[in-house]
C-alpha positions in Angstrom: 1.6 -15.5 21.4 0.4 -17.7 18.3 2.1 -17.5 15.0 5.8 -17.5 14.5 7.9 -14.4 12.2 11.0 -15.7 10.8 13.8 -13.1 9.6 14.9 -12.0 5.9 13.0 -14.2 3.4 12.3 -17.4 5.2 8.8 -18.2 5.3 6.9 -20.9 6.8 6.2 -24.3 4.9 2.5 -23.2 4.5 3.6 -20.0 2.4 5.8 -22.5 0.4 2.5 -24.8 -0.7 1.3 -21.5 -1.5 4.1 -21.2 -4.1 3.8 -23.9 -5.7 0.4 -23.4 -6.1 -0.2 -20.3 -7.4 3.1 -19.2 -9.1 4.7 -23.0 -9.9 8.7 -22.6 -10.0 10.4 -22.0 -13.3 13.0 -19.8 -14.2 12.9 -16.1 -14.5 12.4 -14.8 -18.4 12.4 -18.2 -20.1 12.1 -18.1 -24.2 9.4 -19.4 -25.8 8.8 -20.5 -29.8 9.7 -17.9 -32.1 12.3 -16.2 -29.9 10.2 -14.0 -27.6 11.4 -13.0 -24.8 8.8 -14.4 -21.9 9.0 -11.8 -18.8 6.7 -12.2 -15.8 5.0 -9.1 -14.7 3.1 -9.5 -11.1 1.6 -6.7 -9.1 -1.2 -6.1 -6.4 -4.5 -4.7 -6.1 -7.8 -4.8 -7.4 -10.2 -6.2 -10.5 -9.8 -2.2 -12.1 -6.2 -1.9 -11.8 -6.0 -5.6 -13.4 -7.8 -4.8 -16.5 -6.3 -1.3 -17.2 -2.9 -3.0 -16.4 -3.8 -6.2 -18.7 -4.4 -3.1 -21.4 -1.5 -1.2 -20.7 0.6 -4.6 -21.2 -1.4 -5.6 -24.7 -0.3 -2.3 -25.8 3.5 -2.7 -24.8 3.2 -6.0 -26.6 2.0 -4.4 -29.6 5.4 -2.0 -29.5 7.8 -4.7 -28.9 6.7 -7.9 -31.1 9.6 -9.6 -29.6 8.1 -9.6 -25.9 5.6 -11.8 -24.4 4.4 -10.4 -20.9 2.4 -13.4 -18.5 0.9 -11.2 -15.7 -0.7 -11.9 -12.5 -1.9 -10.0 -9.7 -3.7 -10.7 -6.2 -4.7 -9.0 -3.4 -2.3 -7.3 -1.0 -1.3 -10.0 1.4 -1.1 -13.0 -1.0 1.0 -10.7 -3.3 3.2 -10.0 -0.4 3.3 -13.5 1.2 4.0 -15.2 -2.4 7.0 -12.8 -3.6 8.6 -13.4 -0.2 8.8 -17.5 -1.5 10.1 -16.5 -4.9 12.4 -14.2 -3.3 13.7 -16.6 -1.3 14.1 -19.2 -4.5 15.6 -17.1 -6.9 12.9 -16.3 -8.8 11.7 -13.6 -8.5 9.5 -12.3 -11.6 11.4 -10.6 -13.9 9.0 -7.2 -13.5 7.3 -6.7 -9.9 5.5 -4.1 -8.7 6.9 -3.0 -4.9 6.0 -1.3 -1.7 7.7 1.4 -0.3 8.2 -1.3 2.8 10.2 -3.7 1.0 12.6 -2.1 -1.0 15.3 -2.3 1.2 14.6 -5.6 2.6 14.3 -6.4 -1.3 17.6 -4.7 -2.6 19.8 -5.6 0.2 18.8 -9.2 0.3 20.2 -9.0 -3.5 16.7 -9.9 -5.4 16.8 -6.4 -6.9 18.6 -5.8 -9.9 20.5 -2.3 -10.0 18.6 -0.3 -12.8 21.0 2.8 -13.2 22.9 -0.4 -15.1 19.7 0.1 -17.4 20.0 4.1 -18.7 20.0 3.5 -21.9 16.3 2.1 -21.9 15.3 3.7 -18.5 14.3 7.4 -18.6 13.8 8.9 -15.2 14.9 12.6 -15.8 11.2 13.4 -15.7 10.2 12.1 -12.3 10.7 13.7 -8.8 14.2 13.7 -7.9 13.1 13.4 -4.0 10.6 10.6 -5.2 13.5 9.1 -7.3 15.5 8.9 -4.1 13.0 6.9 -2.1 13.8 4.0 -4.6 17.9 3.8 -4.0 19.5 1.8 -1.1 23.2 1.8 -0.7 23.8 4.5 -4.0 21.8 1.9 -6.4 18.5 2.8 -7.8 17.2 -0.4 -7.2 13.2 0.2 -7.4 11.7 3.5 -9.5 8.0 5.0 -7.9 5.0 4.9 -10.0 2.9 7.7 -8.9 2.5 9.9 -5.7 -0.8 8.5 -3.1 -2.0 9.7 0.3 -4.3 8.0 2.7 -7.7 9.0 2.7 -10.8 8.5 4.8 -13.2 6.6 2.2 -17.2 7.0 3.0 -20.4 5.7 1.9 -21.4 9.6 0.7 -25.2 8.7 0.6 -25.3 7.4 3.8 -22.8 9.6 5.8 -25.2 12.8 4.4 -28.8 11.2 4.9 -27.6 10.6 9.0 -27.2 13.8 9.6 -23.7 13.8 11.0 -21.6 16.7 10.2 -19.4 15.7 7.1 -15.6 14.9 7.6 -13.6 18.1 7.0 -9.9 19.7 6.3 -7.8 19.9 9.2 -10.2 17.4 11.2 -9.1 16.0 14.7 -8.6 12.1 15.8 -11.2 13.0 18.5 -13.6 14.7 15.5 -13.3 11.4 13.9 -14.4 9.7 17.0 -16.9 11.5 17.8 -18.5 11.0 14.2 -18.0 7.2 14.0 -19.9 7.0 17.1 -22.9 9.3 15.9 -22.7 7.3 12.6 -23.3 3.9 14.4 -26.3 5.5 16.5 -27.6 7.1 13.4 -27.3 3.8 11.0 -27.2 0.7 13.5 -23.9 -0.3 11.7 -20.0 0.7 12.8 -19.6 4.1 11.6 -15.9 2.6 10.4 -13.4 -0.1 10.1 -11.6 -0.6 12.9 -8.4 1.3 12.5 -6.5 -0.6 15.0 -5.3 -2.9 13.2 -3.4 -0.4 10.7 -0.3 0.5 10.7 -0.4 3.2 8.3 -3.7 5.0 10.1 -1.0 4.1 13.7 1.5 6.1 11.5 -0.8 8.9 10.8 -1.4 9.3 13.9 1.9 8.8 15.3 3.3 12.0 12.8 0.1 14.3 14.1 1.5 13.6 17.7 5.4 14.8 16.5 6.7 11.5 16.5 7.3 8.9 13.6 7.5 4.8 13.0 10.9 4.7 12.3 14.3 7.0 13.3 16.5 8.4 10.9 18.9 5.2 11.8 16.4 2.8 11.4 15.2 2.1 14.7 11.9 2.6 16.7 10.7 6.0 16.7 8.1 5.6 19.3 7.4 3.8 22.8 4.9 1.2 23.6 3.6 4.4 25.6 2.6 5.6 22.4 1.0 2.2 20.9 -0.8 1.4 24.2 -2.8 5.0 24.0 -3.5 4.1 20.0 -4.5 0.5 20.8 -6.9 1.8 23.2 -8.4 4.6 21.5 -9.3 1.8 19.1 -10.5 -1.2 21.3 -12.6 1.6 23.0 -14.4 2.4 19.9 -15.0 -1.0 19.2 -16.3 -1.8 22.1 -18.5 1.2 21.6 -19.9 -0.5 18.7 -18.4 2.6 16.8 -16.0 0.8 14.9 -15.8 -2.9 13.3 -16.1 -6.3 15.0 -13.3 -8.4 15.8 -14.7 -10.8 13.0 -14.8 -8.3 10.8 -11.5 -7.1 11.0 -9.5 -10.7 11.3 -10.7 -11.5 7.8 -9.3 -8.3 5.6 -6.6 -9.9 3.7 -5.9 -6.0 2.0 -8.3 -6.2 -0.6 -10.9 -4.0 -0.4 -13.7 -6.6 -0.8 -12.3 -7.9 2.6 -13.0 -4.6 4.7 -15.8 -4.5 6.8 -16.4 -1.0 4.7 -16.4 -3.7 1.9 -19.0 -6.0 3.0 -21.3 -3.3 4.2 -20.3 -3.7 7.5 -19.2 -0.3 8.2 -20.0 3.3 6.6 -16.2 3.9 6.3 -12.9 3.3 6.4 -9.0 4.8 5.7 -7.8 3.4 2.8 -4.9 5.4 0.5 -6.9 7.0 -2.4 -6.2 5.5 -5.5 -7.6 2.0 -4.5 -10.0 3.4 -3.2 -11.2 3.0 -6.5 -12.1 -0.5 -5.8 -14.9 0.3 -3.3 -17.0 1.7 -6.4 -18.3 -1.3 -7.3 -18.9 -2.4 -3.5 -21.1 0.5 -2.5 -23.4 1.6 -5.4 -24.8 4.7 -3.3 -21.2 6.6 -4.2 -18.2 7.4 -2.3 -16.3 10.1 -1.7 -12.7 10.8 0.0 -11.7 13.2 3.0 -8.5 14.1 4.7 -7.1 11.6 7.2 -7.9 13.1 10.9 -4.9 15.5 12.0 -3.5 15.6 15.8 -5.2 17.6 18.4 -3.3 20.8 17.9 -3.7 20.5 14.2 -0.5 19.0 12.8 -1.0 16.8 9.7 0.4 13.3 10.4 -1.0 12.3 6.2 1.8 12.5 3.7 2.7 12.3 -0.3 3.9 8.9 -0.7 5.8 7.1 -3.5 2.6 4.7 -4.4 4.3 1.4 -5.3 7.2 1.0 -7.1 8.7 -1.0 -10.3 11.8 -3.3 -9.4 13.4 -5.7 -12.0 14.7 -9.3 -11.0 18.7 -9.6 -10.4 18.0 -13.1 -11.7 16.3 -12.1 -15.0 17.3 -13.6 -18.2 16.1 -10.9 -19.7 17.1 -7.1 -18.0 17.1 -5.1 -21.0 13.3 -5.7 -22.2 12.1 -5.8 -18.4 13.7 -2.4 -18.0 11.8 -1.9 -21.5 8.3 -2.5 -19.7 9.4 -0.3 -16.8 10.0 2.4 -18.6 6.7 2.0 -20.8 4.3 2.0 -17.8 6.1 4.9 -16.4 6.9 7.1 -19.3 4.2 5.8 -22.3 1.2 9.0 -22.9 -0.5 6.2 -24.4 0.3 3.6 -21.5 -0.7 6.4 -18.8 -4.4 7.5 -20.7 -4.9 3.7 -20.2 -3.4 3.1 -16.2 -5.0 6.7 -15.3 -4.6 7.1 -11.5 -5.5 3.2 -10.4 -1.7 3.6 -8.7 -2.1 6.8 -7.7 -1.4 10.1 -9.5 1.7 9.8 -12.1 4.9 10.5 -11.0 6.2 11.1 -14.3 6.0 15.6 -14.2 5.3 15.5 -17.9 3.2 12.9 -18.0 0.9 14.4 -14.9 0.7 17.3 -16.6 -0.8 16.1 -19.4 -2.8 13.1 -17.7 -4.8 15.3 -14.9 -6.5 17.3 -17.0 -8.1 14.6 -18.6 -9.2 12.9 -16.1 -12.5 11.8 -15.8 -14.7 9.8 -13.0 -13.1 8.3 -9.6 -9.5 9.3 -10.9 -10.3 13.3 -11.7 -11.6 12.6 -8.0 -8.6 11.4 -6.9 -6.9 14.3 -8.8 -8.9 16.6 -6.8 -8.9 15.3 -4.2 -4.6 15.2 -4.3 -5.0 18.6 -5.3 -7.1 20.3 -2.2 -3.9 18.4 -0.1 -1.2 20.4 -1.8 0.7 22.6 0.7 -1.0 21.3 3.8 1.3 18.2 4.5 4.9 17.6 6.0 7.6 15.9 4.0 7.0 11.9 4.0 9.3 9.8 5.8 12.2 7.7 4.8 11.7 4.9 3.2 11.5 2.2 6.2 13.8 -0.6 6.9 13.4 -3.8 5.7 12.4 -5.0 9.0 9.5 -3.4 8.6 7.8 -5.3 5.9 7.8 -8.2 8.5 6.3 -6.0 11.4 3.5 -4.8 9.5 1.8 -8.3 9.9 3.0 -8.2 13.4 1.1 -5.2 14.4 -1.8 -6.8 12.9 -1.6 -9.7 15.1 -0.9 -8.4 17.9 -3.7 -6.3 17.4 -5.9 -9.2 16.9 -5.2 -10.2 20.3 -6.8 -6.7 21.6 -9.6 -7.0 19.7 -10.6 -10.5 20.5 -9.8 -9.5 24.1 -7.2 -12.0 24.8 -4.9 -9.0 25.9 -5.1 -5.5 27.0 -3.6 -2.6 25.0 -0.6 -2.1 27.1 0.0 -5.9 27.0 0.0 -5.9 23.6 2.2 -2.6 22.7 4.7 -4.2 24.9 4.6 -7.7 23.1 5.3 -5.4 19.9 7.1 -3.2 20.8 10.1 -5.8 22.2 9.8 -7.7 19.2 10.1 -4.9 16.9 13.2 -4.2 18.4 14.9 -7.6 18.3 13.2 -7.5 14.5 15.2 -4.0 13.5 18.5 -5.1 15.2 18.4 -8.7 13.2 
């Protein structure tokens, strides 16, 4: 197999060029002229959540004179890639925006800095006490959610209707799906979607619609490679088929959304989770629209309510009371969340939502809605994963990879995984 995973933080010496281009190497909430205190803010995703963000910070600026934010965001996999260097240097940014995959890898590995230290500045009495909970490891509260996202199926509206295939539906099958990606690609000479096969999160949705899950209670492997062979060849089928993306499509998504085949107008949809979904507005001027992710067979849900991102605070930061400042802003701020909207996801702040959805207007009321129509039809979402997880998501990619280009079967594959998964989780 090509490519070689390392364990913890270590990265390869490629990743650590890529450090010292992009973020350079300083320390962690350095002062500048006038005695501001300079924190660094990073986060992921796409040109929209940027500029709302940019605003959100200019405001926070505004309220607290003596802070200067410098802010930077990039797509998915860079953004993961790059904090994995500055973890493993000590310098972390003093704010970052987190997945639900690496807080424990993250907290444990000590990068995180404990913010129930930080109650005097931190308000969290309005948010979810479940969701709350998905952000502690080990009795700290090392990582606070944003908002609340689901996945979604993401189509081209206009061209979904003018084919003539049935529209995608509540309480939907994997096989519906199928079978409508396949009409789709007859009906419009293009795959009807991105390949799913390469994600884990559509594996996972899957995986709960079947009864099982990605992860046990204790951390370890909730499925077999059984289970990942019968995924990985539902999807190499449909690509063959023509149904879904190419190979060549797939191998370049990089977890932007300008990277999908769906993106590039290479497919007429795609699974995405809803509120970046946002991005694909400007990538398909015909409209999109959002559905539920397909259920199992029988009709159990395998889609979720998920924490969607989290804050976390450097341990190293020079400066934890004004980075807990900024946390606290973007989570709690009316003003802050009129300007952020839903770009992370709906608010996890109670008060805040309440007063936020009805207001909303566009692609968030959609997602709004959309959040809404869901409410009482899923299970409970998972735990959060364990840190070797963070590492096995780009696994599963590549191993996938090596399906799709045909290099191995399914089954070979799913085994390949599957035993380094579990060497990965006992490490």
């Amino acid at each position: 197999m090509p490519g070689h995973r390392t364990k913890g933080f270590c990265t390869s010496a490629a990743a650590l060029a890529l450090c010292a281009v992009l973020a350079g190497c300083g320390g962690s909430g350095e002062p500048v002229g006038g005695g501001k205190a300079v924190l660094r803010y990073t986060w992921w995703g796409n040109p929209d959540r940027a500029a709302r963000t940019e605003q959100a910070v200019a405001l926070f600026e505004k309220r607290h004179p003596n802070v200067q934010v410098q802010t930077s965001f990039s797509g998915y996999d860079a953004y993961k890639q790059k904090l994995a260097v500055q973890a493993t240097g000590g310098d972390a940014p003093d704010v970052m925006q987190l997945d639900y995959r690496q807080i424990d890898q993250y907290a444990s590995g000590g990068v995180l800095l404990d913010l129930a230290k930080q109650k005097s500045v931190l308000r969290t009495s309005d948010i979810d006490a479940g969701l709350l909970a998905a952000g502690r490891v080990a009795g700290g509260q090392y990582a606070i959610p944003q908002a609340r996202g689901t996945e979604t199926v993401v189509y081209d509206v206009k061209t979904w209707k003018a084919s003539g295939v049935p529209l995608p539906r509540q309480g939907w099958t994997w096989s519906d799906w199928a079978a409508a990606v396949r009409e789709l690609a007859k009906k419009t000479g293009r795959p009807g979607a991105t390949d799913p096969g390469q994600s884990e999160d559509a594996f996972e949705v899957w995986l709960r619609g079947r009864g099982k899950a990605l992860y046990t209670k204790d951390g370890g492997l909730g499925f077999t490679a059984d289970d990942l062979t019968q995924w990985w060849t539902f999807a190499d089928k449909l690509r063959r088929e023509g149904a879904v993306s190419a190979a060549e499509q797939t191998t370049q998504m990089d977890g932007s959304v300008e990277n999908t085949p769906f993106g590039r107008g290479h497919a007429t949809a795609d699974t995405n989770w809803d509120a970046p979904s946002s991005g694909y507005l400007a990538l398909v001027p015909t409209g999109i629209a959002l559905a539920p992710m397909p259920s199992g067979e029988d009709g159990t849900p395998g889609q979720y309510f998920k924490p969607a991102m989290f804050l976390g605070v450097s341990a190293n930061t020079g400066h934890p009371k004004e980075s807990a400042q900024l946390v606290d802003f973007l989570l709690n701020d009316q003003d802050a969340a009129k300007i952020l909207g839903v770009t992370r996801g709906i608010p996890v702040n109670e008060t805040i939502r309440e007063r936020t959805v009805p207001q909303l207007k566009d692609f968030d009321k959609t997602v709004a809605a959309f959040q809404s129509s869901l409410e009482g039809t899923l299970k409970d979402p998972p735990q959060a994963p364990p840190s070797g997880d963070n590492a096995l998501q780009t696994t599963f990619q590549r191993d996938y990879d090596q399906v799709s280009y045909e290099r191995m079967s399914p089954r070979e594959a799913a085994e390949n995984y599957v035993t380094e998964a579990k060497a990965e989780l006992r490490s």
